[in-house]
C-alpha positions as CSV (number, residue, x, y, z in Angstrom):
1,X,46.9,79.0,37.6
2,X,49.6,77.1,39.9
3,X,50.1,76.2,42.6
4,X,51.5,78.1,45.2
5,X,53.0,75.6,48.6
6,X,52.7,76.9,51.8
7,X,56.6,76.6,52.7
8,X,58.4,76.8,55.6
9,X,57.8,80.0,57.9
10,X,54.3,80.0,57.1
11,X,51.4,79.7,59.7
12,X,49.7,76.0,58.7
13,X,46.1,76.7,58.0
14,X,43.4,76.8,60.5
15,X,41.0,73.4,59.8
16,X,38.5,71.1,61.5
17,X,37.8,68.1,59.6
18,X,36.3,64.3,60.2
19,X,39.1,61.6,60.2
20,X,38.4,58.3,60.3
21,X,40.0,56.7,63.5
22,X,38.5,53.2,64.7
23,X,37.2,50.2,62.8
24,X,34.6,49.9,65.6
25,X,31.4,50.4,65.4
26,X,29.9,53.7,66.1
27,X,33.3,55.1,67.3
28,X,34.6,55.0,63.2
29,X,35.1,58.8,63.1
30,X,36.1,62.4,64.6
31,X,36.3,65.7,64.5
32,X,40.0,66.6,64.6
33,X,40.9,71.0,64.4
34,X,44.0,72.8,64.4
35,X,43.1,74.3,67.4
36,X,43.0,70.9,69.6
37,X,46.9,70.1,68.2
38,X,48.2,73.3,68.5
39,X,46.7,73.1,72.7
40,X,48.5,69.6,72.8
41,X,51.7,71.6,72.9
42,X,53.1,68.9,70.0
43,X,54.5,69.1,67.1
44,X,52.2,67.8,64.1
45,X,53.8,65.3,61.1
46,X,50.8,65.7,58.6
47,X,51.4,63.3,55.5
48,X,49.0,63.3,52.0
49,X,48.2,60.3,49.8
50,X,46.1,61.2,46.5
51,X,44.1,58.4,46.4
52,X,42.8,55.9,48.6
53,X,42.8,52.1,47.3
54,X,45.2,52.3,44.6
55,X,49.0,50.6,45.2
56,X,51.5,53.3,46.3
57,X,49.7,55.0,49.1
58,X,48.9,51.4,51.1
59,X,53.0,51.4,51.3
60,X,53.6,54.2,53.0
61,X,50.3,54.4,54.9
62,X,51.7,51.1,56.4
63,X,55.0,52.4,57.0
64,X,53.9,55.5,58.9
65,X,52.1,53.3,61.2
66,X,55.0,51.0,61.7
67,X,56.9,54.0,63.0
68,X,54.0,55.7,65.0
69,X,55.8,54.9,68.4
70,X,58.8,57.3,66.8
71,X,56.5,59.8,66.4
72,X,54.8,59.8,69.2
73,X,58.4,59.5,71.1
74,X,59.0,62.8,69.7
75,X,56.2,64.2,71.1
76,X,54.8,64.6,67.5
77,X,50.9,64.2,66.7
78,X,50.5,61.8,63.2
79,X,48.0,62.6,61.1
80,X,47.0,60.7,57.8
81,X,44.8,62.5,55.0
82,X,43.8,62.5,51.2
83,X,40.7,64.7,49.6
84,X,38.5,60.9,50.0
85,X,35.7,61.2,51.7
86,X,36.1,59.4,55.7
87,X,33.3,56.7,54.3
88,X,36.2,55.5,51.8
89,X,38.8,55.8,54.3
90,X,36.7,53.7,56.4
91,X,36.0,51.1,54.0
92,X,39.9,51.1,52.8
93,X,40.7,50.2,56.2
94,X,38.2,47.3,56.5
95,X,39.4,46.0,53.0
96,X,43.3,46.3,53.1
97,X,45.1,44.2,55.7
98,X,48.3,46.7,56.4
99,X,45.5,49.5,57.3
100,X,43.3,47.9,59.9
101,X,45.5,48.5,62.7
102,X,46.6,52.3,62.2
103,X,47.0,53.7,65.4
104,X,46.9,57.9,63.6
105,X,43.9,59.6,62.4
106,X,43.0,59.5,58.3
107,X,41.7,63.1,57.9
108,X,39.4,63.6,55.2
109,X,39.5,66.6,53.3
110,X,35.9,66.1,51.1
111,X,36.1,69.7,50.2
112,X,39.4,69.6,49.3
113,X,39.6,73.1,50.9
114,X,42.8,72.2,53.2
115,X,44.8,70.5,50.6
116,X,44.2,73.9,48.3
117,X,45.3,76.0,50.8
118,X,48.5,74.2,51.0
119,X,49.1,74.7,47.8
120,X,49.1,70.7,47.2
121,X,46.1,69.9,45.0
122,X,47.3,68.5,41.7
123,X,45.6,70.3,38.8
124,X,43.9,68.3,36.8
125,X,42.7,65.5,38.8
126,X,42.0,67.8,41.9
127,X,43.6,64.8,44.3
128,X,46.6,65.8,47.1
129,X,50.5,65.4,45.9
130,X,52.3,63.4,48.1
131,X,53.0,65.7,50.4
132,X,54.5,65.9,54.0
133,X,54.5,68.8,56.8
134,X,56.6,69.1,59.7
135,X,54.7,71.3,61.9
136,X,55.9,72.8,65.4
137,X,53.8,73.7,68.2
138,X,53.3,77.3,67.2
139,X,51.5,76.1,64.3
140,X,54.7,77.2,62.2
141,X,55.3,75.2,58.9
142,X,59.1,74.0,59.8
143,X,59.7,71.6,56.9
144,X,57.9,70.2,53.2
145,X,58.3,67.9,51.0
146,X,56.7,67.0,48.2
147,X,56.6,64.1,46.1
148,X,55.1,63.2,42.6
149,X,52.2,61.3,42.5
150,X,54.3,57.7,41.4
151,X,56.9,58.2,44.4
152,X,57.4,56.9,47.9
153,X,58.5,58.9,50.7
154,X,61.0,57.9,53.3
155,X,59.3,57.7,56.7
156,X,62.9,57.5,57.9
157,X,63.6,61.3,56.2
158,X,60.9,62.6,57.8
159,X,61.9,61.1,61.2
160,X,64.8,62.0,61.1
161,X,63.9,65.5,59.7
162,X,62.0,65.9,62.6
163,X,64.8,65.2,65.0
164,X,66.8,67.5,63.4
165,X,64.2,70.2,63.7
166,X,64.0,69.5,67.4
167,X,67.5,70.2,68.3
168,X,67.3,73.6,67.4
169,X,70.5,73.6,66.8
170,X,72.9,73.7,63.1
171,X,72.6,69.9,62.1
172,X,74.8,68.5,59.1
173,X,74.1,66.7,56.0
174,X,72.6,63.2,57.0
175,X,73.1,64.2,60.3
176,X,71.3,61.4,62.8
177,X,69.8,61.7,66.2
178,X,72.7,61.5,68.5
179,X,75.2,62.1,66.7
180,X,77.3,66.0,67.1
181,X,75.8,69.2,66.0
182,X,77.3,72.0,64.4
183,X,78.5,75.2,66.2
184,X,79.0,78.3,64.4
């Protein structure tokens, strides 16, 4: 059976899962839900790794957080997650220098319930694609992408992506914030 991605249009599921979000003790982990983003009134920027420590993920991990200001600029909620348990995400960011200062949450999806419902579980080894959602404060899907397993994203897409979205208005090919929208 394949997979079938929850695409743009579609209401993002319903969840509440444990994310790991401090290094310090006794304050390692909480509960983030749907619910709780959707009553921020922000948009949400949810990104997937497959794996925690192997050598991609680390990269853009690290880059996210190196543009979590942008997001939050934008009035967007940041939110890390991968199918590992939040033990492992705790003890990746202990080990690995570019992760012990992220300032988002990394969501752990043990059952791997969310990442199946999003149509992003790979099939054989049952781990998340590299996959990012756009979310607006409905809790309407606005944009996807999805990446093979050996690929990078482009924080800077997304951002910009993201911007775009925001205008609500026609916005052309490589279009960047500031610049001229379309009018029809």
């Amino acid at each position: 059976m394949k997979n079938v991605i929850l695409s743009v249009g579609s209401k993002f599921p319903e969840f509440k899962k444990t994310a790991v979000v401090s290094l310090e003790k006794g304050k390692e982990f909480y509960d983030i839900s749907s619910e709780e983003i959707r009553n921020s009134g922000k948009w949400m920027v949810m990104f997937w790794w497959p794996k925690d420590f192997t050598f991609v993920c680390p990269t853009e991990i690290a880059e996210f957080n190196k543009h979590y200001q942008d997001f939050a600029d934008r009035d967007a909620v940041l939110i890390g997650a991968s199918t590992d348990s939040e033990f492992v995400h705790a003890a990746w960011r202990r080990d690995h220098d570019d992760l012990r200062g992220l300032q988002f949450p990394m969501l752990a999806d043990t059952s791997k319930s969310l990442a199946e419902e999003l149509g992003i579980l790979e099939a054989n080894e049952k781990v998340a694609y590299r996959a990012t959602f756009i979310v607006d404060q409905e809790g309407i899907v606005r944009w996807v992408s999805l990446y093979d397993l050996n690929v990078g994203r482009n924080v800077k897409e997304v951002l910009r992506v993201l911007d775009a979205l925001q205008t609500d208005e026609l916005c052309p090919c490589n279009w960047q914030k500031g610049e001229a929208t379309l009018t029809a």
